[in-house]
C-alpha positions as CSV (number, residue, x, y, z in Angstrom):
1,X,25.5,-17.0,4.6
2,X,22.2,-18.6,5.4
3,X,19.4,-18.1,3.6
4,X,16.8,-15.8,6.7
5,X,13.4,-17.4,6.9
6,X,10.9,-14.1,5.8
7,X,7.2,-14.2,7.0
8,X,4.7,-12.3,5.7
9,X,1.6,-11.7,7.9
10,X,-1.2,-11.0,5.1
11,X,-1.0,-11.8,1.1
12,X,-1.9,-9.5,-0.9
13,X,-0.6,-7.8,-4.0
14,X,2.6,-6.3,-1.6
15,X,3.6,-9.0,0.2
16,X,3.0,-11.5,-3.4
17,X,5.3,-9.0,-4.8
18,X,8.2,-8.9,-2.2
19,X,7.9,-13.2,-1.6
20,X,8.2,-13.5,-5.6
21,X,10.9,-11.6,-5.9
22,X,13.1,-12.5,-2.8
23,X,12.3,-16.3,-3.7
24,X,13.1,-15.9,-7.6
25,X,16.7,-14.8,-6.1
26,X,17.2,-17.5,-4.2
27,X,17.4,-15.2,-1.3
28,X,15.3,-16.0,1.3
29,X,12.9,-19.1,2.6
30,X,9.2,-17.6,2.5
31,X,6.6,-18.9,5.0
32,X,3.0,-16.2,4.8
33,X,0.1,-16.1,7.1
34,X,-3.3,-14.8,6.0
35,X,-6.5,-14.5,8.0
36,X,-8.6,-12.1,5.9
37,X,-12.3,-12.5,4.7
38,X,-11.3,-14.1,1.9
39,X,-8.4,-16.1,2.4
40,X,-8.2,-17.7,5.9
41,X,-6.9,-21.0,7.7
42,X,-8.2,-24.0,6.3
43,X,-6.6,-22.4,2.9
44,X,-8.4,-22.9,-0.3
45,X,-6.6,-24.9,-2.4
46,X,-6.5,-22.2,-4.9
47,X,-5.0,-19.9,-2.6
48,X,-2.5,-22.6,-1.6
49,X,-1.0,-22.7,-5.5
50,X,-1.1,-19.0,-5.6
51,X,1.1,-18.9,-2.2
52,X,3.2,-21.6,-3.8
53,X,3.5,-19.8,-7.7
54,X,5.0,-16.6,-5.0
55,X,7.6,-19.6,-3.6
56,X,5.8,-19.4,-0.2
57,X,5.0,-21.8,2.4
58,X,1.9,-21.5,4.1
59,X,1.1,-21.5,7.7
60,X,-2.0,-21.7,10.2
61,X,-0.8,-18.7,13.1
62,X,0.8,-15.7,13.9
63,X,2.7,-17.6,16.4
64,X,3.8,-20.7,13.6
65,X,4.9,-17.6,11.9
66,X,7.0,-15.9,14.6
67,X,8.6,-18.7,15.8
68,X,9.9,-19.6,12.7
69,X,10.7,-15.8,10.7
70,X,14.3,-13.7,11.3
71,X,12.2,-10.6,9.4
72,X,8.7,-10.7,9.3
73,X,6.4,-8.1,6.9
74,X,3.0,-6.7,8.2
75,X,0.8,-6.5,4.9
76,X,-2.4,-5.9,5.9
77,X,-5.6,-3.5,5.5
78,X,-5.1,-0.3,6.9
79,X,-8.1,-1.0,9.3
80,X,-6.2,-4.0,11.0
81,X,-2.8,-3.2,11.2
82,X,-2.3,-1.5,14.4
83,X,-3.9,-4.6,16.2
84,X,-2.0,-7.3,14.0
85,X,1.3,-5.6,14.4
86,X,0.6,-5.6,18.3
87,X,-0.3,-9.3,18.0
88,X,3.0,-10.2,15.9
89,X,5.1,-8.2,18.5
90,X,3.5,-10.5,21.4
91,X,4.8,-13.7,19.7
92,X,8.2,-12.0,18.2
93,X,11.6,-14.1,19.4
94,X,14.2,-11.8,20.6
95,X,15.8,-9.5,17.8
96,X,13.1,-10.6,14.9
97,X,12.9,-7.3,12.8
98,X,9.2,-6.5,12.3
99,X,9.3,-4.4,8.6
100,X,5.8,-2.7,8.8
101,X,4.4,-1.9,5.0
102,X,1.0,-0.5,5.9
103,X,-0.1,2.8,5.2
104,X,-1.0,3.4,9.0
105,X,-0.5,6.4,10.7
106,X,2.5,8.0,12.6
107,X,0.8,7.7,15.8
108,X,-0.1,3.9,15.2
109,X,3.3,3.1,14.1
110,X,5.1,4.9,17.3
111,X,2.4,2.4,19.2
112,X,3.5,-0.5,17.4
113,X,7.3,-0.3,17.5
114,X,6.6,0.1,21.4
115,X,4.8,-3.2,21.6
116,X,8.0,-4.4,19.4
117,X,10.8,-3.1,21.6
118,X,9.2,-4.4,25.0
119,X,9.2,-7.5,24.1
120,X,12.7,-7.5,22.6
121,X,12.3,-7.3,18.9
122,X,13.1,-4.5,16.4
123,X,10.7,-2.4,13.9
124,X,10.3,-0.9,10.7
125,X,8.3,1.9,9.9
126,X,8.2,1.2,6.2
127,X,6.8,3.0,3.5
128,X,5.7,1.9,0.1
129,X,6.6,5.7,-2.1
130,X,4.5,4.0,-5.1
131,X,2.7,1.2,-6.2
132,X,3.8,-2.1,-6.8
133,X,1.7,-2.5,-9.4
134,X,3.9,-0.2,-11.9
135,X,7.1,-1.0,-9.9
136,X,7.4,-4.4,-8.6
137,X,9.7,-5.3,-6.1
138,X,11.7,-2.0,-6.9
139,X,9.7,0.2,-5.5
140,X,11.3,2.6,-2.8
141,X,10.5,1.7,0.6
142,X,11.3,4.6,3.1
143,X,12.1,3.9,6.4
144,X,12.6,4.8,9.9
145,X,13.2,3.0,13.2
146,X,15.7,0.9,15.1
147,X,15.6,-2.1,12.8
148,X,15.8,0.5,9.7
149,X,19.4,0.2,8.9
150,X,19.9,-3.3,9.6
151,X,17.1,-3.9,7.5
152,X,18.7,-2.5,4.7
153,X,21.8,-4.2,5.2
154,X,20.1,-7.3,4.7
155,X,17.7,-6.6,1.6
156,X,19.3,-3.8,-0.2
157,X,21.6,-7.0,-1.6
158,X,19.0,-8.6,-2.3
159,X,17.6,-6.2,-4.8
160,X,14.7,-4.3,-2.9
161,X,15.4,-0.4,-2.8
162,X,15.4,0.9,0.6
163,X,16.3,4.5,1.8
164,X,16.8,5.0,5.6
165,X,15.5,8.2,7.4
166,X,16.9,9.7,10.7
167,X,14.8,9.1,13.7
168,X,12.2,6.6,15.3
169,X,9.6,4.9,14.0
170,X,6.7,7.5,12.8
171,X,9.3,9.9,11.4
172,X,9.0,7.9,8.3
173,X,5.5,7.5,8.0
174,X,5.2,11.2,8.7
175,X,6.6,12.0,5.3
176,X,4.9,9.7,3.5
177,X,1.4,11.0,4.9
178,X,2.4,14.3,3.5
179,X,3.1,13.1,0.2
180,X,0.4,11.5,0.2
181,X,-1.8,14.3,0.3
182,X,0.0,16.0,-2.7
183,X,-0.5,12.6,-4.8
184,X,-4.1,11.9,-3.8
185,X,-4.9,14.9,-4.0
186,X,-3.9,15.2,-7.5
187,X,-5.5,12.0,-8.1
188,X,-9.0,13.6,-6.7
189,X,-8.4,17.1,-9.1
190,X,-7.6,14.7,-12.4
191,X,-10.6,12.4,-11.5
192,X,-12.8,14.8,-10.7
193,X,-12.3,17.3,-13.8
194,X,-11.5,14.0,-16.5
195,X,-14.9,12.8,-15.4
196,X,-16.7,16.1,-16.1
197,X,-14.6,16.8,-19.5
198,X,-15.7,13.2,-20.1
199,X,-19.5,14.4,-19.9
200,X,-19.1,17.9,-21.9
201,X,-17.2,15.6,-24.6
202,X,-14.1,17.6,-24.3
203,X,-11.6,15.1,-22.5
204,X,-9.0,14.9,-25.1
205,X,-9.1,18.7,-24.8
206,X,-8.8,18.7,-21.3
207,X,-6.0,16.3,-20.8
208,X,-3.8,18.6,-23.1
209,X,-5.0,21.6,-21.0
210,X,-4.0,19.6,-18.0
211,X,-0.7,18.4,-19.1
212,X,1.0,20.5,-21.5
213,X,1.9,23.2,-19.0
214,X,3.9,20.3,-17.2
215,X,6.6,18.3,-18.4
216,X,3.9,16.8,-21.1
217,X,5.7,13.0,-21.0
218,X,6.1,12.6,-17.1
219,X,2.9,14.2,-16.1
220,X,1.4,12.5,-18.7
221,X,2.3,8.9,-17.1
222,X,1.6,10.5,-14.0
223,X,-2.0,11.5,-14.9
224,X,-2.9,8.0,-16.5
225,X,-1.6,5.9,-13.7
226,X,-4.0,8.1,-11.5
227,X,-7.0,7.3,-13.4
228,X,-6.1,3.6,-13.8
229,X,-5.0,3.4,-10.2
230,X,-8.2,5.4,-8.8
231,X,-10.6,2.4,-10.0
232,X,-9.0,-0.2,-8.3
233,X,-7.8,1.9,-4.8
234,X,-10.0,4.5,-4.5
235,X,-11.9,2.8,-1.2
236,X,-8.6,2.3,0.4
237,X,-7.2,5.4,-0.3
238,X,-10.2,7.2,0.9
239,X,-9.7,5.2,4.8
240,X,-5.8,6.3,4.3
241,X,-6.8,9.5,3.9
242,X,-8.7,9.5,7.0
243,X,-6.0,8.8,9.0
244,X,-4.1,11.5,7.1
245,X,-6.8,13.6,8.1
246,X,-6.4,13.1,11.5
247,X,-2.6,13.3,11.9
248,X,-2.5,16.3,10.2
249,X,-5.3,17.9,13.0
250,X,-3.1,16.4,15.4
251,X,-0.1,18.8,13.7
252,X,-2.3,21.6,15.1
253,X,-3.3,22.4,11.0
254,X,-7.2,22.4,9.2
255,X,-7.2,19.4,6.9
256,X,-9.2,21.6,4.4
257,X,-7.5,19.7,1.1
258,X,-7.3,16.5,2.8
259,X,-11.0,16.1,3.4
260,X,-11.8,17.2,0.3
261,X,-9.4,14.3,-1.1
262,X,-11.4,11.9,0.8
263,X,-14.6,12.6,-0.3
264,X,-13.6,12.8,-4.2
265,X,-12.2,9.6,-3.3
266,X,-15.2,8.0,-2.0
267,X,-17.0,9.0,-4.8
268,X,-15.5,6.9,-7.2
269,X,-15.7,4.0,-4.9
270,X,-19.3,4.6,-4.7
271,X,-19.6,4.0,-8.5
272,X,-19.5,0.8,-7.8
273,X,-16.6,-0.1,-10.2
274,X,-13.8,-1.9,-8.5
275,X,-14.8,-5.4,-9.0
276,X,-14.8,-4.4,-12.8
277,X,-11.9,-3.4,-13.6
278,X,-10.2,-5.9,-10.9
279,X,-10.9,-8.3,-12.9
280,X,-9.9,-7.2,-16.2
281,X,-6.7,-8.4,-17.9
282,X,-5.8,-4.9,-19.6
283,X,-7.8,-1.5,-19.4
284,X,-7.1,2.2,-20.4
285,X,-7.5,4.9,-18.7
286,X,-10.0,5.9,-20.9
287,X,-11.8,2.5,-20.3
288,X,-12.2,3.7,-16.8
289,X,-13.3,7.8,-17.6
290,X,-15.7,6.0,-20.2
291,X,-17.4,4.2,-17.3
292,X,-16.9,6.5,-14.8
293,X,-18.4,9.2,-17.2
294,X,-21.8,6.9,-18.0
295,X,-21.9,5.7,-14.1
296,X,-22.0,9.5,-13.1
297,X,-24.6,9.9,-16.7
298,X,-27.0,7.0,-14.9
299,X,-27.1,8.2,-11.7
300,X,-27.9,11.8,-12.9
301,X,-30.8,10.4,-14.8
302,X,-32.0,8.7,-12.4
């Protein structure tokens, strides 16, 4: 069997992820597009050996792209992907399979495999159910859509974990959005009352508090990869949420928890604290309470 030539339309941490793996398997020929603020056509040459180090080839066009990709991944910021994906469905060849990883809405989705389907392709409405930070290339993807089960047909032997849902495109994301404001919002609760314990001097006590009536071990992890997770994501997360927001109006129900979620969220963004803790090679989450607890302790004295 041939080796199917895999785009990816953004590369970030996602779509590094996915090309590493499917090129350290010898499964795929990888060939990535990436017109962000950062990292745009004429490609730094630094960018250019990261792209290689994932076993990608790079390319100057959506349309270089979709001529020459059987499945092609949307990676993008949340902000663009219901424009990009309309833009890779323009320049699809027949029966491409567009696997759509962004955290967009239902609605936006359902939009997108429209643009897909007219002009003969087939979509994904994919759904990262963690991070591929702490799982790699084994993270679930949940998915939905006409190209679903073919999709998994083709990657499942290749060693990513995909579960199909019943239905169209949007059914898929629809579950995820409501997970997601169970997770976040736990995130926001353990952010908001770790930060304070860290100010009263009483986190250790607090975490116990937290954790102990849970399963102590799971929660635990659980709690910990919020906090280390929340420094780094907190501004994306927060525009997710939006989106959330407004999908769940759209349900006909008050986004009362979901709002809330948002703003805890664009709190710690606010701090100012990303670029930090981006860049370090290891941290704690006590690394990032302790400097979200002196942040907070500056601005109050301020």
């Amino acid at each position: 069997m041939n080796k199917p030539t895999v785009g990816f339309v953004g590369f970030g941490e996602a779509a590094q992820c996915f090309a590493r793996h499917l090129s350290d398997v010898g499964a795929a020929e990888i060939i990535a597009f990436c017109d962000g603020p950062t990292n745009h056509p004429p490609y730094e040459p630094a960018f250019r050996e990261l792209a290689a180090r994932c076993g990608a080839r790079l390319v100057d066009s959506i349309t270089q792209l979709a001529q020459q990709s059987e499945v092609i991944f949307s990676a993008v910021v949340v902000a663009t992907a219901e424009p990009v994906g309309r833009a890779i469905a323009r320049e699809l060849k027949s029966n491409t399979i567009l696997v759509d990883i962004n955290a967009s809405t239902p609605a936006q989705k359902r939009a997108i495999a429209d643009a897909v389907a007219y002009n003969g392709g087939r979509y994904v409405d994919a759904n990262l159910m963690g991070s591929v930070s702490i799982y790699g290339a084994r993270v679930t993807l949940y998915c939905s859509g006409d190209g679903a089960r073919r999709f998994a047909e083709m990657f499942s032997p290749m060693g990513l974990s995909i579960e199909v849902a019943d239905g169209a495109a949007g059914n898929a994301a629809t579950v995820k959005m409501l997970r997601s404001v169970v997770t976040k919002g736990i995130e926001a609760l353990v952010i908001e009352a770790l930060t304070a314990a860290s100010r009263a001097g009483v986190r250790q006590e607090a975490l116990r508090g937290i954790c102990e009536p849970m399963d102590a071990t799971s929660f635990s992890s659980f709690v910990d990869m919020c906090v280390r997770s929340d420094a780094l994501h907190a501004e994306r997360r927060a525009i997710e949420m939006d989106g959330v927001a407004a999908s769940v109006r759209e349900i006909g129900v008050a986004p009362l928890m979901t709002e809330a979620t948002c703003a805890r969220l664009r709190a710690s963004a606010a701090l100012g604290l990303r670029e930090r803790f981006a860049t370090a090679p290891r941290y704690t989450a006590d690394d990032v309470l302790d400097a979200y607890a002196a942040e907070e302790t500056r601005r109050a004295g301020a």
